[in-house]
C-alpha positions, -999 to 999 in steps of 0.1 A, spaced: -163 -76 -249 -161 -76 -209 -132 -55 -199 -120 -64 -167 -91 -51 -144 -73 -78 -132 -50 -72 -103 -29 -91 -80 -9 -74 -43 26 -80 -35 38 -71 -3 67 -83 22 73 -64 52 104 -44 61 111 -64 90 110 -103 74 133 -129 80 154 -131 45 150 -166 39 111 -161 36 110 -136 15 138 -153 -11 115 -186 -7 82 -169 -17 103 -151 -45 112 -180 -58 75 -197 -54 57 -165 -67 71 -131 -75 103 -152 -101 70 -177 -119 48 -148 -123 70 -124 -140 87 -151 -160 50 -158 -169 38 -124 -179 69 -117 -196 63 -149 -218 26 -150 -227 24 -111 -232 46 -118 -261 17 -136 -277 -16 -127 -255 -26 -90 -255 -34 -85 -212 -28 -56 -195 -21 -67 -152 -23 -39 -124 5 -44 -99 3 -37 -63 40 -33 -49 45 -17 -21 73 1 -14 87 -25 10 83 -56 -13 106 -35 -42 134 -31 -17 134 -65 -9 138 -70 -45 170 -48 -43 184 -62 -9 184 -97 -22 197 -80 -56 174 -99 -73 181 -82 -109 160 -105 -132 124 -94 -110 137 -57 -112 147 -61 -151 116 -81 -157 95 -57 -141 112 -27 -161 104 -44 -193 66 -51 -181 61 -15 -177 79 -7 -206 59 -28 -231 24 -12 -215 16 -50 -199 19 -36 -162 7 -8 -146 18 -5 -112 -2 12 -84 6 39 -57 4 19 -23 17 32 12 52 24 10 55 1 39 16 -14 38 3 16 66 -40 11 61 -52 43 47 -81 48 76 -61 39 103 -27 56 95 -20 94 109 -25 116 78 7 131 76 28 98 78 5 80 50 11 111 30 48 107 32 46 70 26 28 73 -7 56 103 -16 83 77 -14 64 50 -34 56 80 -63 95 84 -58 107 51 -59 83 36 -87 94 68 -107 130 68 -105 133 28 -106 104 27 -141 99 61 -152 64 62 -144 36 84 -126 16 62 -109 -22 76 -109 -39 49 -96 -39 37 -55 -42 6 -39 -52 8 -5 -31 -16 21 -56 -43 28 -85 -24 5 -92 -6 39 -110 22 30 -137 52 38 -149 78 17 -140 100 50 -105 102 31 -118 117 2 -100 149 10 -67 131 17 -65 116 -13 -70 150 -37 -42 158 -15 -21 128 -26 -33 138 -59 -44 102 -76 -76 95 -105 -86 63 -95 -86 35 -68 -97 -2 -60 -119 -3 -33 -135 -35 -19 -171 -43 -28 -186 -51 -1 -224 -54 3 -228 -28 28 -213 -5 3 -227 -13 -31 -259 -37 -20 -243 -70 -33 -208 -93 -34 -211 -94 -76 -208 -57 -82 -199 -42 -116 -192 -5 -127 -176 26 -121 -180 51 -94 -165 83 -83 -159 102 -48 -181 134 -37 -146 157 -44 -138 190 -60 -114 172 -84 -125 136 -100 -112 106 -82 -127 74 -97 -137 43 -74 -132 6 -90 -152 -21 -65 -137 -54 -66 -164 -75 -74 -159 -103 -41 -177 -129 -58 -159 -136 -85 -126 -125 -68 -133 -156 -43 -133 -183 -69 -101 -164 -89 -79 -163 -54 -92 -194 -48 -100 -218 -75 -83 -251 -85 -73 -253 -125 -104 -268 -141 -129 -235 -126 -110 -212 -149 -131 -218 -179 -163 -215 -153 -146 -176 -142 -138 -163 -179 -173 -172 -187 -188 -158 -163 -170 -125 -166 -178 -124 -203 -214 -127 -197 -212 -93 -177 -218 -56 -189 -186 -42 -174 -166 -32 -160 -157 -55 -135 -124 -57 -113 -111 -93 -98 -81 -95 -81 -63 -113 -47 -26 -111 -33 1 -120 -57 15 -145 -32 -16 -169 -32 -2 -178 -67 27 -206 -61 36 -195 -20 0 -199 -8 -13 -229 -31 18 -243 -45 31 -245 -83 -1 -260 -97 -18 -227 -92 -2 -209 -122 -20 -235 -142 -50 -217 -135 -35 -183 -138 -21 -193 -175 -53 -207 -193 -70 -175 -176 -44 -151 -196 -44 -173 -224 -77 -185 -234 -99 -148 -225 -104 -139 -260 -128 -170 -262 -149 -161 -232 -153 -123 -251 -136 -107 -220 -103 -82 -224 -79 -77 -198 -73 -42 -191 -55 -12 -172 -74 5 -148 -63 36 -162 -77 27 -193 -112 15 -183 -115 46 -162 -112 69 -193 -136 51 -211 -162 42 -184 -162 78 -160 -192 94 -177 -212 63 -168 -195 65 -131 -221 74 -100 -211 90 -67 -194 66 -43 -201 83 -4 -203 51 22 -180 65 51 -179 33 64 -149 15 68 -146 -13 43 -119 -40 37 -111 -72 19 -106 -89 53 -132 -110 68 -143 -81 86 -129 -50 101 -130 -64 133 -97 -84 120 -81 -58 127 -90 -50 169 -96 -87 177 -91 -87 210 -76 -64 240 -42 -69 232 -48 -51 196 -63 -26 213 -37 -22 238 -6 -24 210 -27 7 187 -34 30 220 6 21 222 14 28 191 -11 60 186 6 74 219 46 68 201 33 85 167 18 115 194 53 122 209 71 121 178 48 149 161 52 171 200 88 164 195 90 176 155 66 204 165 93 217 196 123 212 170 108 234 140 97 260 168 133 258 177 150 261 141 126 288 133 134 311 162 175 303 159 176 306 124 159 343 128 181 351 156 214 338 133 204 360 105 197 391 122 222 392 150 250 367 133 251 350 170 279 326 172 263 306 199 225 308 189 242 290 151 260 266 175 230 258 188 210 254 149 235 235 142 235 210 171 195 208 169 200 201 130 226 171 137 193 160 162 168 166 135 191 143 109 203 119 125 181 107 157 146 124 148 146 115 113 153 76 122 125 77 141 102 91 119 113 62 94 110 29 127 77 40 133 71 38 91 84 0 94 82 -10 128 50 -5 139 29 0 112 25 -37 104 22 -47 139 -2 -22 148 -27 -19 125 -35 -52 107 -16 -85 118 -35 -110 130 -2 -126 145 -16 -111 187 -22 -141 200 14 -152 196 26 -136 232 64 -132 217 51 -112 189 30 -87 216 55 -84 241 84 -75 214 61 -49 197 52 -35 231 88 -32 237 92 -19 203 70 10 214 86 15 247 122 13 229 111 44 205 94 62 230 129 62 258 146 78 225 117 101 218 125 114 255 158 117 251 154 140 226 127 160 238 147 167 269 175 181 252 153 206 230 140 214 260 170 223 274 179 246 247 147 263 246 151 272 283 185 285 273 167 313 246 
């Protein structure tokens, strides 16, 4: 028996247009959980999930209650396991450490309080991805992830196995195997039979998987065709669907070290992401916001440091006027900026290929331009009241 971890990404950004995401709910995410929901009944499968945190509040904003309920129940019976994404689709490499930290801490959160489940497992946002991270992601404190298998990494598209990162605590590495991935994401309905036997003829374990959307939004309703004879006709073909949770406990002590510090996605190459000047000019744009934020936080906890001490030891009216009027800054302007950079310029900084459409560049330009005058704003005031000490 071939056990394979099947998995399939979900992700709308913060930012779509309503009607897009309720047209590709009712193309993908509505026919695929009606469809796992049914067959699980008779077909033991276990699917991995990729939602990010953005996709599941779309699911609330449209109160969609049947993909949230259907979801619940999925997780419930042990069919789904969902994995730990950055919460609005930030790539791992390419996202400041302290913002992808806080990102995954309010997927944990959400996924938690919404299913009653730890997640242990990641998905990287586009499978980009560098064993440079290692340390990053003890920090976030996960066993496993999907990585993708590219040849550089593992010496071949049709990889298999188990690996593990070079850390003092063990985080396991699952390669999606590319070549078999292509023809899953891909395929018309006849090549399923071709895939599961395939698969079955392999040692294990072996991880396939592509975004949840190409299934009804990206190939149209004849796709779940394929998609149901592959989750109901696996038994034949001697391969089992499982969790990656559960194929890392039984495969680690087979797993070898994983240390390529190159960076690696499921894109056609990492150069998708800086095609041109204009990318280039939008991520010095964006890195140069995210810089004046964290000079701006830094100033303001100097700040409420220094006043609070002065408050407690010297009960100074004014000096608590002044906490309290740099806390009211903190909550209600800092913090909202903190939370547009999360879902304004993550996507169009670091991995839409959309550049080339002049409207898009010059709005997320402005974007940058728009966060940066408030940044000033704020900064200038601080200022002000640190002069004043």
């Amino acid at each position: 028996m071939t056990d394979c971890v099947l998995f399939l990404h979900g992700h709308q950004p913060y930012y779509n247009e309503e009607f897009i995401v309720k047209e590709i709910t009712w193309q993908s995410y509505g026919p695929l959980f009606k469809m796992l929901l049914d067959l699980s009944k008779k077909h033991q499968f276990k699917i991995n999930l990729s939602l990010t945190g953005s996709v599941i509040q779309w699911f609330e904003r449209t109160n969609n209650d049947f993909l949230i309920n259907a979801l619940k129940e999925l997780v419930d019976r042990d069919v789904v396991e969902i994995l730990l994404s950055p919460f609005y689709h930030a790539p791992l490499v390419f996202t400041d450490d302290g913002f992808i930290k806080e990102q995954f801490y309010h997927h944990r959160k959400m996924v938690k309080d919404l299913f009653g489940k730890e997640m242990r497992g990641m998905f990287p946002s586009e499978l980009v991805f560098s064993a440079s991270k290692r340390n990053l992601l003890e920090e976030i404190d996960i066993d496993y992830t999907i990585v993708e298998g590219v040849h550089n990494a593992f010496y071949t598209d049709d990889v298999e196995g188990i690996w593990k990162l070079d850390t003092g605590k063990e985080i396991f590495v699952l390669p999606r195997n590319r070549a078999l991935s292509w023809h899953f994401s891909d395929s018309n309905f006849p090549n399923g039979q071709w895939l599961l036997e395939n698969i079955g003829k392999r040692k294990g374990p072996i991880t396939i998987g592509c975004d949840l959307e190409c299934f009804g939004h990206h190939r149209g309703a004849d796709s779940f065709r394929f998609l149901e004879y592959f989750l109901t006709n696996f038994e034949k073909y001697n391969v089992q669907f499982a969790k990656a949770e559960d194929v890392v406990k039984k495969y680690k002590g087979q797993a070898k070290f994983y240390q390529n510090e190159e960076v690696t996605t499921w894109a056609r190459s990492i150069n998708v992401f800086f095609p041109h000047s204009k990318i280039i000019e939008m991520w010095f744009a964006r890195n140069e916001t995210v810089s004046m934020y964290h000079r701006v936080e830094y100033l303001y906890f100097k700040l409420e440091t220094v006043l609070q001490k002065a408050v407690k030891e010297n009960k100074d009216k004014k000096k608590q006027k002044l906490l309290d009027e740099i806390i009211a800054i903190k909550v209600k302007k800092i913090d909202d900026i903190r939370w547009a950079i999360y879902r304004e310029l993550t996507d169009a900084a670091l991995y839409h290929e959309d550049f080339s459409n002049e409207n898009t560049y010059r709005g997320m330009l402005d974007r940058c331009g728009w966060i940066k005058g408030r940044i000033w704003k704020i900064e200038e005031r601080l200022t002000k009241i640190m002069l004043e000490l």
